[in-house]
C-alpha positions in Angstrom: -14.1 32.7 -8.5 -11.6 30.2 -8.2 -11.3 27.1 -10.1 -11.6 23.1 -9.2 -10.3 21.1 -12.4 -11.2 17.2 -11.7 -9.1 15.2 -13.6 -9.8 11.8 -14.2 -9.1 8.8 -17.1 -12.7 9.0 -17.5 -15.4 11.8 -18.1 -18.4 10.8 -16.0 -20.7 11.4 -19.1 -19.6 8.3 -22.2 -20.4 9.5 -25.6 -21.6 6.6 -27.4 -23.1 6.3 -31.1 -26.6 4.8 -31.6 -28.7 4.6 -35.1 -26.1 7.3 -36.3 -26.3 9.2 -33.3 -24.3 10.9 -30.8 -25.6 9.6 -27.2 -24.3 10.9 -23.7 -25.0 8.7 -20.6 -23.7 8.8 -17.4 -20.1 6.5 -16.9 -20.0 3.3 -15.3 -17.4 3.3 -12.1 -16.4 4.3 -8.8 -14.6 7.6 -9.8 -17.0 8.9 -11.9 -20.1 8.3 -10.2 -18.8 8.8 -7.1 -17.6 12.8 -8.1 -20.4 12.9 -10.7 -22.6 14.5 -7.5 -19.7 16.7 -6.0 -20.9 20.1 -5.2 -19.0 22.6 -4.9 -17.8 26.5 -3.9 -15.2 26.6 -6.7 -16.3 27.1 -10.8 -16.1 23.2 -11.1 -14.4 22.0 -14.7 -13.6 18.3 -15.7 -11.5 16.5 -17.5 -11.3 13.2 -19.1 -11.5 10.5 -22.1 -15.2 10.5 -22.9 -14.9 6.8 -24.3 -15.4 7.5 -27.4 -13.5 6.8 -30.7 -12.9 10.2 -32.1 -10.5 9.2 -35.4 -13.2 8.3 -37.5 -14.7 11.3 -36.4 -16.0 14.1 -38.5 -15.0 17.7 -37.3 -18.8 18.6 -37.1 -19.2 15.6 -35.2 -16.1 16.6 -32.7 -17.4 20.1 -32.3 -21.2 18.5 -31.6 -19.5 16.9 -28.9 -17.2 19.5 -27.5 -20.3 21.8 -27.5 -22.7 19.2 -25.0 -20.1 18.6 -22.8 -19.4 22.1 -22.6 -22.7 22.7 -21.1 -21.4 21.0 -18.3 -17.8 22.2 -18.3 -16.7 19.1 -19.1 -13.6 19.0 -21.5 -12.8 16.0 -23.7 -9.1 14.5 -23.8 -9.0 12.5 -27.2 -7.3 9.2 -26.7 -6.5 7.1 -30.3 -6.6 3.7 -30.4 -3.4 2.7 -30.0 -2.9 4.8 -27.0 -6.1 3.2 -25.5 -4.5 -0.4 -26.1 -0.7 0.7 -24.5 -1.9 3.2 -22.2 -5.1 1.9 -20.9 -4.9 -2.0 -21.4 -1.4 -2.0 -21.6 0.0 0.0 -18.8 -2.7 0.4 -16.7 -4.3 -3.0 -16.4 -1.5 -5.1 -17.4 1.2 -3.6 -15.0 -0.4 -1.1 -12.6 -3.7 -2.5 -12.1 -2.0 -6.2 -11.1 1.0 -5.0 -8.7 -1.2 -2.3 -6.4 -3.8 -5.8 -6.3 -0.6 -8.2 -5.1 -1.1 -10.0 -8.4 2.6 -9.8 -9.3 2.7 -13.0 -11.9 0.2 -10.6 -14.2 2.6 -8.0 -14.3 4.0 -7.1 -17.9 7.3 -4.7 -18.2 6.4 -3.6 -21.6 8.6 -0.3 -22.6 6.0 0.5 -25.2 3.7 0.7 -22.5 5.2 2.8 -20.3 6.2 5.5 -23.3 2.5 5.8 -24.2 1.4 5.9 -20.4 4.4 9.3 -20.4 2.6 10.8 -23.5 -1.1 9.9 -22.6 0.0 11.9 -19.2 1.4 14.9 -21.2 -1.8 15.0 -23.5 -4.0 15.6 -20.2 -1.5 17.9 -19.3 -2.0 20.2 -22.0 -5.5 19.6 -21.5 -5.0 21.0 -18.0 -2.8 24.0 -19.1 -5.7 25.0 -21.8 -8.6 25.6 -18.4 -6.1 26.3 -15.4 -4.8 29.7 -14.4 -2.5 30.0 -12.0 -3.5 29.1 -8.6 -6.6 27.4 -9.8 -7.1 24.1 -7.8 -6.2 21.0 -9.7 -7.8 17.7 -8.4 -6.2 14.4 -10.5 -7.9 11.4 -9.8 -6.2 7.0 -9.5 -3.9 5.7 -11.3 -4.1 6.0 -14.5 -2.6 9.7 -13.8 -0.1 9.4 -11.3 3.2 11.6 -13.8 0.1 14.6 -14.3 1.1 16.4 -10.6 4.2 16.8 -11.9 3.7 17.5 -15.0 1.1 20.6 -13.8 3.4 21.9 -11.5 6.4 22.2 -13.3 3.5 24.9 -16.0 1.8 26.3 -13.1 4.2 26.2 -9.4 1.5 28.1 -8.0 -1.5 25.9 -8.4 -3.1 23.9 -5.6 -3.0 20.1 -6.9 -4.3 17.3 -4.8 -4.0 13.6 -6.0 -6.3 11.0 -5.0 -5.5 7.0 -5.4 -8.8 5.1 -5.6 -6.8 1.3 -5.6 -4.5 0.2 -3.1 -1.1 1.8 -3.0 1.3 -1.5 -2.4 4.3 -2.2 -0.1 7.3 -0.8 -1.3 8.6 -4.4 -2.3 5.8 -4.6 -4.8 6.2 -1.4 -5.9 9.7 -1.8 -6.7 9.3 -4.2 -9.3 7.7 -1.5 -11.9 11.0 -0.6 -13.4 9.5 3.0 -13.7 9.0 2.9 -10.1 11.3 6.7 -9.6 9.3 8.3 -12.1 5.7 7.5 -10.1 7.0 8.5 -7.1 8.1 12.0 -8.6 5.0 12.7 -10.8 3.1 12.3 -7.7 5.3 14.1 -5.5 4.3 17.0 -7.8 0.7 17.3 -5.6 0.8 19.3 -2.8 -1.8 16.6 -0.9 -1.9 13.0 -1.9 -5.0 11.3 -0.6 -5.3 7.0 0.2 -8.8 5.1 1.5 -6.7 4.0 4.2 -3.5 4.3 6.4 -1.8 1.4 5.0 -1.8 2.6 1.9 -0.1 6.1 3.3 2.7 4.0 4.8 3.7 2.0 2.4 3.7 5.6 0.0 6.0 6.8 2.6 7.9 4.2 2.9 8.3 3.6 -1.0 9.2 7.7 -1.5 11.9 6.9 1.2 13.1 3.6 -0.2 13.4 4.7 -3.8 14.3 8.4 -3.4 15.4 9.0 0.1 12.9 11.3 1.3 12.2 11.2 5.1 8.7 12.1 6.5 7.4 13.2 9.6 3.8 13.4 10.8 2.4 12.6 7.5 4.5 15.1 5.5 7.5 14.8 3.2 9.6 17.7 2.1 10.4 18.3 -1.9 12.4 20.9 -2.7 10.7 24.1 -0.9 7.6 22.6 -0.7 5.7 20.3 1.7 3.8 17.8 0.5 1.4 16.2 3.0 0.1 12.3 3.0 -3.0 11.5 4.4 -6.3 8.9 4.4 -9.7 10.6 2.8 -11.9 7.0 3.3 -14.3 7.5 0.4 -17.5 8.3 1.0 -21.2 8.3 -0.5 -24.2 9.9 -1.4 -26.0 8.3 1.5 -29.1 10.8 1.2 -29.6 9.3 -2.0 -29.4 6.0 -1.1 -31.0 5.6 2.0 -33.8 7.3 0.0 -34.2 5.1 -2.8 -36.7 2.9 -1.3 -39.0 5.1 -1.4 -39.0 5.5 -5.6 -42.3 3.9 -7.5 -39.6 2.2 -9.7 -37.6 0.7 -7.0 -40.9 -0.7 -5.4 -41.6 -2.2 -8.9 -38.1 -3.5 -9.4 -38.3 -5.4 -6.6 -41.8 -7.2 -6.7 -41.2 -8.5 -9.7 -37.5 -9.4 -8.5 -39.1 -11.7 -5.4 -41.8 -13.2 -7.6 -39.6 -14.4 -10.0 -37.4 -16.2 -7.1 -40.5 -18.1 -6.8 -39.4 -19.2 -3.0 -39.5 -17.7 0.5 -35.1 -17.9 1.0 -32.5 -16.3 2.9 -31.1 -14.1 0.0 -27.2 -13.5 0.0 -26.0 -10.8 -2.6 -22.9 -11.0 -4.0 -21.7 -8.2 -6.2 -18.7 -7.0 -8.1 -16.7 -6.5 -11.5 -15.7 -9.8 -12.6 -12.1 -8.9 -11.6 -9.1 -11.8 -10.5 -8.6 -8.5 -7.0 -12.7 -9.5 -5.8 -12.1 -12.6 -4.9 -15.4 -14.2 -6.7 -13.8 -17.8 -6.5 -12.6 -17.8 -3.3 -16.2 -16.9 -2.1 -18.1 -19.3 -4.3 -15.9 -22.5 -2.8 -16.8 -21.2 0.9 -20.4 -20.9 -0.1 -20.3 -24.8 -1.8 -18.5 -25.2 1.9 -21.3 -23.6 3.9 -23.8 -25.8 1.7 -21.9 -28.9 3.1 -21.9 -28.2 6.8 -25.5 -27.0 6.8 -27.3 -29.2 4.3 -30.6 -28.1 6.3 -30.2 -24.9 5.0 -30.4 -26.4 1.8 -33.7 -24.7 -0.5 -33.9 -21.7 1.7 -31.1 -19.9 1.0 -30.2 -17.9 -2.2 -27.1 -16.8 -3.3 -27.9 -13.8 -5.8 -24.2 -13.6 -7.9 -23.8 -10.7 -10.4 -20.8 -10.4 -11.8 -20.5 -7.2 -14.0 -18.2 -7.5 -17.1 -14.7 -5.6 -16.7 -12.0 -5.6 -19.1 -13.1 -8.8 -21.4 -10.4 -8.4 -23.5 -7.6 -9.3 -21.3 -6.6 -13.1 -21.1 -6.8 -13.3 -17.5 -10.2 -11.9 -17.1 -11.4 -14.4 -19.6 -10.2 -17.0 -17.8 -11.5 -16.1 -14.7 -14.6 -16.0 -16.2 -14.7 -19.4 -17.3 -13.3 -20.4 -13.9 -16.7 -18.9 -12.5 -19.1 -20.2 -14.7 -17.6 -23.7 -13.6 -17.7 -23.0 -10.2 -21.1 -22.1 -10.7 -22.2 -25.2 -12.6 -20.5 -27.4 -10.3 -22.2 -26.2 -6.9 -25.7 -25.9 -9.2 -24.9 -29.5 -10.2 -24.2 -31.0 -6.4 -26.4 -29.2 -4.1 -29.6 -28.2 -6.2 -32.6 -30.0 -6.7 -35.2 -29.9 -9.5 -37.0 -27.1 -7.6 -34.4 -24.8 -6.5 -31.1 -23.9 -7.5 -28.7 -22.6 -4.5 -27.0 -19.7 -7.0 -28.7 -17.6 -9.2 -26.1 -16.2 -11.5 -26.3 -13.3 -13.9 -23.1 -11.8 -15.8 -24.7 -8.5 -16.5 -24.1 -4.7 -15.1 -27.5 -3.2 -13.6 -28.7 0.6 -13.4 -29.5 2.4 -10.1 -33.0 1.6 -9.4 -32.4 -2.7 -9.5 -29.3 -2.3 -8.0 -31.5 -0.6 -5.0 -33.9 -3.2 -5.3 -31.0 -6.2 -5.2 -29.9 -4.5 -2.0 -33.6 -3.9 -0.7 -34.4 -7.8 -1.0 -30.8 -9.1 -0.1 -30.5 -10.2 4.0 -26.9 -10.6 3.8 -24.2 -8.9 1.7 -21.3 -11.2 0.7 -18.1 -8.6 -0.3 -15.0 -10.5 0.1 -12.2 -9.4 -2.4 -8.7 -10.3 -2.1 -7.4 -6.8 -2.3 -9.7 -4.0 -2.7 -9.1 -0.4 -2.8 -12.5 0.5 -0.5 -15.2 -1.0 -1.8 -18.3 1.0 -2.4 -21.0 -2.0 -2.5 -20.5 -2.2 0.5 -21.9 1.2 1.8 -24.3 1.5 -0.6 -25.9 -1.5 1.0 -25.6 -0.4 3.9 -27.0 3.1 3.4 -29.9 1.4 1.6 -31.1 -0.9 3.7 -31.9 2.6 6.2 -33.7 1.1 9.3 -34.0 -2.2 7.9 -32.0 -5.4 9.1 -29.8 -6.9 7.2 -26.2 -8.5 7.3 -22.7 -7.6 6.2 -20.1 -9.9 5.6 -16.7 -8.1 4.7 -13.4 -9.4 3.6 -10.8 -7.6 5.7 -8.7 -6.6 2.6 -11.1 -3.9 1.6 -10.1 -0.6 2.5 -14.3 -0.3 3.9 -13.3 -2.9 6.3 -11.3 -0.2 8.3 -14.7 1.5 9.0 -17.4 -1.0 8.9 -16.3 -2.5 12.1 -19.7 -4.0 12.7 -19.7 -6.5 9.7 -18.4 -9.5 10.0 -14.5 -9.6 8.7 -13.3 -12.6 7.2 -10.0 -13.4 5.6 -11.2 -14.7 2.1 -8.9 -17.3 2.0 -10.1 -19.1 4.7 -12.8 -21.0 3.4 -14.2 -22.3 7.1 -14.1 -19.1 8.5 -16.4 -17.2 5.6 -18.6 -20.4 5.7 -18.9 -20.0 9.2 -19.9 -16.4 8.7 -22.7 -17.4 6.3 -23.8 -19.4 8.9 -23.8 -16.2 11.5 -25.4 -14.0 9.0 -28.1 -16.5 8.6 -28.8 -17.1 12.0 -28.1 -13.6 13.5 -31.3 -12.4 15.2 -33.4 -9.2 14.0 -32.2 -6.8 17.4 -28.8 -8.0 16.6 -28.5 -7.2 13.2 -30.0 -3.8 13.7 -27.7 -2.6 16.4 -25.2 -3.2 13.7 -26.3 -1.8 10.6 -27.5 1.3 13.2 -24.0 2.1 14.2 -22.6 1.7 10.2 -25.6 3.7 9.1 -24.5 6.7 11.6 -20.9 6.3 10.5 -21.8 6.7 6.7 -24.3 9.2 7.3 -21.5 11.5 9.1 -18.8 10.8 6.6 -21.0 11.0 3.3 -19.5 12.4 -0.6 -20.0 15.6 0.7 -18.2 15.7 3.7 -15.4 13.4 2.1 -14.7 16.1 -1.0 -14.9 19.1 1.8 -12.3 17.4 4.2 -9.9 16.8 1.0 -10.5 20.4 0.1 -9.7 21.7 3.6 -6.5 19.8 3.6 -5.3 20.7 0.6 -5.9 24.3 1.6 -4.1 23.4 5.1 -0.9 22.2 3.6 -1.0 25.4 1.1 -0.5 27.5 4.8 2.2 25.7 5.5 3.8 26.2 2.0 3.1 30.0 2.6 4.1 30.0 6.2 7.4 27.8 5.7 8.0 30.4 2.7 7.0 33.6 4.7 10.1 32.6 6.9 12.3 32.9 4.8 15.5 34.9 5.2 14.5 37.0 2.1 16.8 39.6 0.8 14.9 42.2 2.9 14.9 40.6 5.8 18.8 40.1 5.4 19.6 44.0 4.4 17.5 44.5 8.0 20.1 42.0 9.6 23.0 43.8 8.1 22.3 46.7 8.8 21.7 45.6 12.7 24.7 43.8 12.5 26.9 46.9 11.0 25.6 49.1 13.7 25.5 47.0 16.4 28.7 47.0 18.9 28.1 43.3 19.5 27.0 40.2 18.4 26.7 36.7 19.4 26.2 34.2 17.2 25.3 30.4 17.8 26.1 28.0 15.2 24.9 24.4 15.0 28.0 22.2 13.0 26.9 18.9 11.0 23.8 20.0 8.5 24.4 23.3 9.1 27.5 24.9 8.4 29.0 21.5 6.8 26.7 19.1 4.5 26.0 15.9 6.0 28.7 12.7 5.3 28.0 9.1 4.9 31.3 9.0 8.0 30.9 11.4 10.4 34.9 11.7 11.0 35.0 12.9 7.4 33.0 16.2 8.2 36.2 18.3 8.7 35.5 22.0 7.9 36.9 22.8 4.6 38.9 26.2 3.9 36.2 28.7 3.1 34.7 27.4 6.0 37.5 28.5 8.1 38.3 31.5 6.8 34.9 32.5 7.4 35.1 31.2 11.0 38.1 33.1 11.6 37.4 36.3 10.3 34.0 36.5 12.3 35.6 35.5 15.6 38.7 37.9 15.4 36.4 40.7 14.7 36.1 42.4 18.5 32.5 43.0 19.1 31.6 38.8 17.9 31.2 36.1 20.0 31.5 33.6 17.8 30.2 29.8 19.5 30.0 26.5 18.1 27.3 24.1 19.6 26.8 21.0 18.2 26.3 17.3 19.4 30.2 16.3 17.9 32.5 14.9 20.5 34.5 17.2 22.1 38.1 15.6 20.7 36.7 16.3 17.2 35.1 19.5 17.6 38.2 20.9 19.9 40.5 19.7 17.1 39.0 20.9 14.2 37.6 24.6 15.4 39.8 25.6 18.4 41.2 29.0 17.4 38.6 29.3 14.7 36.0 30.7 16.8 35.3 32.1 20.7 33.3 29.1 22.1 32.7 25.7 21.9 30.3 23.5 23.1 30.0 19.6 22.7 27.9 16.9 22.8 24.8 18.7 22.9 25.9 20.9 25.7 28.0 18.5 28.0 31.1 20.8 27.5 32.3 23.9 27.5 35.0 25.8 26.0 35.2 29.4 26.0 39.0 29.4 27.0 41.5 27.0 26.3 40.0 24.0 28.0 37.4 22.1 28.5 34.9 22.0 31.5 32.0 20.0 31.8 28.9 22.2 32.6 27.5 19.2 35.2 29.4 16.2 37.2 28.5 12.7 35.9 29.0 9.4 36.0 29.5 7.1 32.5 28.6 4.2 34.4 25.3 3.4 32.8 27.0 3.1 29.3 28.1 -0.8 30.4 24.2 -1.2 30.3 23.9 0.1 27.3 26.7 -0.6 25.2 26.1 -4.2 24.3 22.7 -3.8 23.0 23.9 -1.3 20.7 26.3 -3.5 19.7 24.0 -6.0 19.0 21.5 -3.4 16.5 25.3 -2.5 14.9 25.7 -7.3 14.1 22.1 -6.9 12.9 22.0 -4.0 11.0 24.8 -3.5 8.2 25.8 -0.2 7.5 25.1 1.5 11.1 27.8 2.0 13.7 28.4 3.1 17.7 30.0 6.9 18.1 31.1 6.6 21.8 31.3 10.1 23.9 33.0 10.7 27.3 29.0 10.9 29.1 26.8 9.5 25.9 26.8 7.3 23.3 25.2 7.0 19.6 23.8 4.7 17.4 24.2 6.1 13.5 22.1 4.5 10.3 23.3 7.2 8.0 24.3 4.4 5.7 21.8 1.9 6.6 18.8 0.8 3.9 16.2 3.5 5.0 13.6 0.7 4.8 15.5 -1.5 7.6 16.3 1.6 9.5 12.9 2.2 9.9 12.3 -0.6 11.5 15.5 -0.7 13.6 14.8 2.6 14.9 11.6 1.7 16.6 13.0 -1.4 18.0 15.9 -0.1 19.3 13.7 2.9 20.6 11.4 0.2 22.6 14.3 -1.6 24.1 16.4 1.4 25.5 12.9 3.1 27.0 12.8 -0.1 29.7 16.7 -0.4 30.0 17.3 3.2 30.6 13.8 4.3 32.9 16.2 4.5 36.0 19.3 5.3 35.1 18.8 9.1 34.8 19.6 9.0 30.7 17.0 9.3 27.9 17.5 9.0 23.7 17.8 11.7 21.4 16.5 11.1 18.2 18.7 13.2 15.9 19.3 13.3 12.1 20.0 9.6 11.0 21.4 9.2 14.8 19.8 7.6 18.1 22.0 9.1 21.2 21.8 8.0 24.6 22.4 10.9 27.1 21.5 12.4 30.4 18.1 14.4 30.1 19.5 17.0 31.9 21.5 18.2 28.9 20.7 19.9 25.9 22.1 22.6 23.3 19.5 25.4 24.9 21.4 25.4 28.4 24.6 25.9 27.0 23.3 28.5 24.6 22.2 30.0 28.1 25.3 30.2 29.3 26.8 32.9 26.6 23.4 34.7 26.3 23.5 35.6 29.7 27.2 36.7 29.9 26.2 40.1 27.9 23.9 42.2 27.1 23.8 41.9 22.7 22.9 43.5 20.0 22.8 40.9 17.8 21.6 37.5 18.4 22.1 35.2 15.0 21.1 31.6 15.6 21.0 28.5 13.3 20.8 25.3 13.5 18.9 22.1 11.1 17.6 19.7 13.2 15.1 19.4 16.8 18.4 19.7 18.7 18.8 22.6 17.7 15.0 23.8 18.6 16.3 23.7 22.4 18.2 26.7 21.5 16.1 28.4 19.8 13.2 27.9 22.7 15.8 30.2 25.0 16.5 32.7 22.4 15.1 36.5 23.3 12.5 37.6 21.0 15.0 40.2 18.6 17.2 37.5 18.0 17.5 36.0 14.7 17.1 32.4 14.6 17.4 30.6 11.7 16.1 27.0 10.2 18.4 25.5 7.9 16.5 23.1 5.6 12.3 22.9 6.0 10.5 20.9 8.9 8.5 22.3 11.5 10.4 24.7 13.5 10.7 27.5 16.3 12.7 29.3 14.2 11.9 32.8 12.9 13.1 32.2 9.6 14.8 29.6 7.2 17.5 29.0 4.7 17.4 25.8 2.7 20.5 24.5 2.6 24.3 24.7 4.1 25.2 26.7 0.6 22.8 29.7 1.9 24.5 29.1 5.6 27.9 29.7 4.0 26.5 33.0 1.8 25.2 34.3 4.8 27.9 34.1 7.0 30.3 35.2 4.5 28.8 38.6 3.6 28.4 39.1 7.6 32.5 38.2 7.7 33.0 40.8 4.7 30.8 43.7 6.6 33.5 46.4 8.3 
């Protein structure tokens, strides 16, 4: 049986010491608890800090530990206190923890910090390396962990490793800022899957891995190296069964009769939440509710707002502060709006365990869950799930990633204090079939999408993208599969072969006129074509100036500009008869994409014309692209042309044309032995659509492809070729 290795900051057991003994209770937070009830097929191991100070330890008392969380495979990762204070406080919650929220003013660039965040990641490492085998499947868990992918796979290539980020990934300009910013990217890059609540936070990974490091993506997949790795949104679920059963427990029943007698007042109970954390907003939502109290003083003594705030992090400066920024908020709308009988918030800094968290939910008609930037936001389901075929009311800011799926709540920017105070009013006054109808359709929703069925969708993705690792490596042009060609090839009394030019057979250049082929190049070239049973034929989408100038004589056959012309003589014939009339249309708003975007520039054909970014920030590209993409597809509906998105280039040509009809034209002139085919990008796939089933075509680079097989770059291309130059 198979491994699954979780890998997390922290275990979801905490080993504390009471009276002079060892205790073990079950971890506070979203992670732990979440994965805590994770069944599974696999022999499940985890890993993790259990929370404990271990230097003061005795080595009896270390192997009494070791030997109780070894009941439950768990496996301890020793942090000291100094690493807890760079690693933990330091880089985590002083620099990570602030930029993924948006709160870049808290951000601290200490070195120290990040050199104890590198060697905390190579401790769990080793950790990792003592359990895992080879091919084992590695789960690493938030941010805390984001180098360990990497660091795994460069120990064990084989292994399946999936990453999942629990917080917000930010945009790319606020990832930027965390001078470390390279490093991230590539530790994670190390997972075969990487996991996010929500699309968002997918984009802005893709757009930051392309920013930073260049990497281009396509259908939620990136290419490192030889290996795919695959981007995509796992919104978190819950153990609804457990929740939406937890009314029925004699202690939950208890919990909450003495909860509504000590209220001492028939109200409209709101329940709000959350870590005392600067990302959940707590301020904003206390100045709406003293707003709601002002526009609807006759709701004043029957409503409630129940505030927990749990304590998080009481160290740091800024969560003290926000604490002392609540407890005046709190005083102050206590102080204006209560009376001597009823107070309008009910305030309690304190964390509670399962069964009076149920019962807060149980008695609460409307949750209030507005944070400023929140990675999902588990509260929220919970409530939901709890409340089962009960009413009740959600209220959701729309940063939380649970936003995206709890349509039915009502979504409030928490900034704008009206509109969440005009909210509170809806909630209140929202009637009973109303309310139902909502928490109905949310209920479903969870129900379907529960812990169970969020871990099993992560796990069949991760073993998706492996298939394409194997399939994308199955294709390649190993050495048997070349000695088969070779040996085709030497026997064989001819052979056509149909060579793509730019990312191909030459390496891609930041100018296109500097792509000249080199001299190996064309001594390869010529070689192949003067041997007498190869037809030797160039097709690429280069003008046909360029190309004529640069390989005429070097090989039998051209063709240019994706198939426009022909030359399989001396000259040049065009394979259709048309008109360049429509590029007066066209011209000037390429023109105006080359004045608004520095670095790109216009490569005009005889019958197309192209828009290059090669050299354009891939960030501003992006958006270009799309633009320019949406202005030419109403321009150029009736003008018999349509765009060809190529590799870093947007071409306008006639539809008509394409590499795969003038590859046509020279597989049908003989009957071959041979076919070799290879080309890099989807212009190329056009070809390879028309090619007979015995013909070797050939990928250059990885992508999705037609192709039989692959090479990975133009330096295998050249190898190939060159051996097939030096057989008889």
């Amino acid at each position: 049986m198979k491994k699954l290795i979780i890998v997390s900051n922290r275990l979801p057991v905490t080993v504390k010491e009471q009276n002079d003994k060892l205790t073990f209770e079950p971890s506070m937070g979203g992670v732990a608890t979440g994965l805590s009830s994770l069944e599974s097929e696999y022999e499940k191991h985890w890993i993790g800090w259990p929370g404990i100070d271990h230097e003061n330890r005795s080595k009896k008392e270390l192997k009494e530990i070791e030997k109780e969380l070894g009941k439950n495979k768990f496996h301890p990762v020793y942090l000291s206190s100094d690493e807890i204070e760079s690693y933990y406080q330091g880089f985590c919650n002083e620099i990570i923890w602030p930029l993924f929220h948006y709160f870049v003013q808290y951000g601290i660039y200490d070195k120290e910090f990040w050199e104890s965040y590198v060697e905390v990641n190579e401790k769990f490492c080793e950790a990792v390396l003592k359990v895992a085998d080879e091919g084992d499947y590695i789960w690493v868990h938030d941010y805390h962990l984001m180098l360990l992918p990497k660091l795994i796979r460069a120990n064990l290539e084989n292994s399946n490793i999936g990453f999942f980020l629990h917080i917000p990934f930010p945009s790319s300009e606020i990832f930027r800022l965390i001078p470390w910013c390279k490093d991230i990217i590539n530790g994670l890059l190390g997972s075969d899957l990487i996991g996010f609540h929500t699309f968002d936070y997918v984009r802005h990974f893709a757009e930051s891995a392309r920013r930073i490091l260049g990497y281009e993506h396509s259908l939620g997949q990136l290419f490192v190296g030889k290996r795919a790795v695959k981007m995509d949104t796992f919104p978190m679920g819950i153990d609804y069964k457990k929740f939406s059963t937890a009314h029925k427990k004699s202690e939950v029943k208890k919990n909450i009769k003495e909860i509504t007698k000590s209220l001492s007042g028939n109200y409209k109970i709101i329940l709000s939440i959350d870590r005392l954390d600067y990302s959940k907003g707590i301020p904003e939502r206390l100045k709406a509710y003293d707003l709601f109290l002002e526009q609807n003083p006759d709701l004043k003594e029957k409503v409630l707002l129940i505030l927990v705030a749990v304590p998080s992090r009481t160290e740091v400066t800024h969560y003290k502060m926000l604490k002392s920024e609540v407890d005046t908020l709190v005083g102050n709308i206590n102080g204006n709006h209560g009376t001597i009988s009823w107070n309008p918030i009910h305030y309690m800094y304190r964390s509670f365990d399962f069964d009076n968290l149920i019962a807060l939910y149980l008695i609460a008609d409307v949750l209030f869950i507005t944070p400023l930037r929140d990675g999902m936001n588990l509260i929220a389901k919970e409530y939901v799930a709890a409340r089962n075929d009960k009413t009740g009311v959600l209220i959701l800011g729309e940063m939380a990633g649970t936003a995206k799926e709890l349509s039915e709540a009502l979504i409030i920017n928490p900034n704008d204090l009206e509109a969440t105070s005009n909210a509170l009013k809806t909630a209140i006054d929202m009637d009973k079939p109303e309310q139902k109808k909502r928490m109905n359709s949310m209920q479903k929703r969870l129900k379907r999408y529960d812990l169970k069925v969020w871990t099993e969708d992560f796990m069949e993705r991760l073993n998706h993208i492996k298939e394409v690792q194997d399939n994308m490596l199955s294709k390649k042009l190993n050495s048997e599969t070349i000695d088969e060609l070779f040996e085709k090839y030497k026997k064989g009394k001819n052979c056509l072969f149909l060579l793509d030019y730019d990312g191909s057979m030459v390496p891609f250049v930041k100018n296109p006129a500097d792509a000249k082929p080199d001299k190996e190049l064309c001594k390869i070239l010529k070689v192949l074509s003067k041997n007498p049973k190869n037809e030797v034929v160039v097709i690429s989408g280069r003008d046909k100036d360029s190309l004529g100038l640069w390989l005429n004589g070097l090989t039998n056959g051209l063709s240019a500009e994706h198939g426009l012309w022909i030359m399989d003589g001396k000259d040049w014939k065009m394979i259709d008869t048309l008109s360049d009339e429509w590029k007066e249309e066209v011209r000037p708003i390429l023109e105006l994409f080359v004045d608004r975007t520095p670095g790109s520039l216009i490569e005009e054909k005889a019958y197309s014309i192209a828009w290059h970014y090669r050299n354009v920030d891939p960030a501003l590209s992006n958006v270009r692209v799309g633009e320019l993409k949406d202005t030419l597809s109403h321009l150029i509906s009736n003008l018999g042309v349509g765009v060809l998105e190529g590799n870093k280039v947007i071409e306008i040509k006639y539809t008509s044309i394409n590499k795969g009809r003038a590859a046509l034209r020279w597989l049908e002139s003989a009957k071959w032995d041979t076919i070799i085919s290879i080309g890099d990008d989807w212009t190329d796939e056009y070809v390879f659509e028309v090619l007979p089933d015995d013909a070797y075509s050939i990928k250059v680079g990885f992508g999705p492809s037609k192709a039989k097989y692959r090479l990975p770059s133009v330096k295998e291309v050249r190898n190939l070729l060159y051996y097939l130059a030096d057989i008889n």
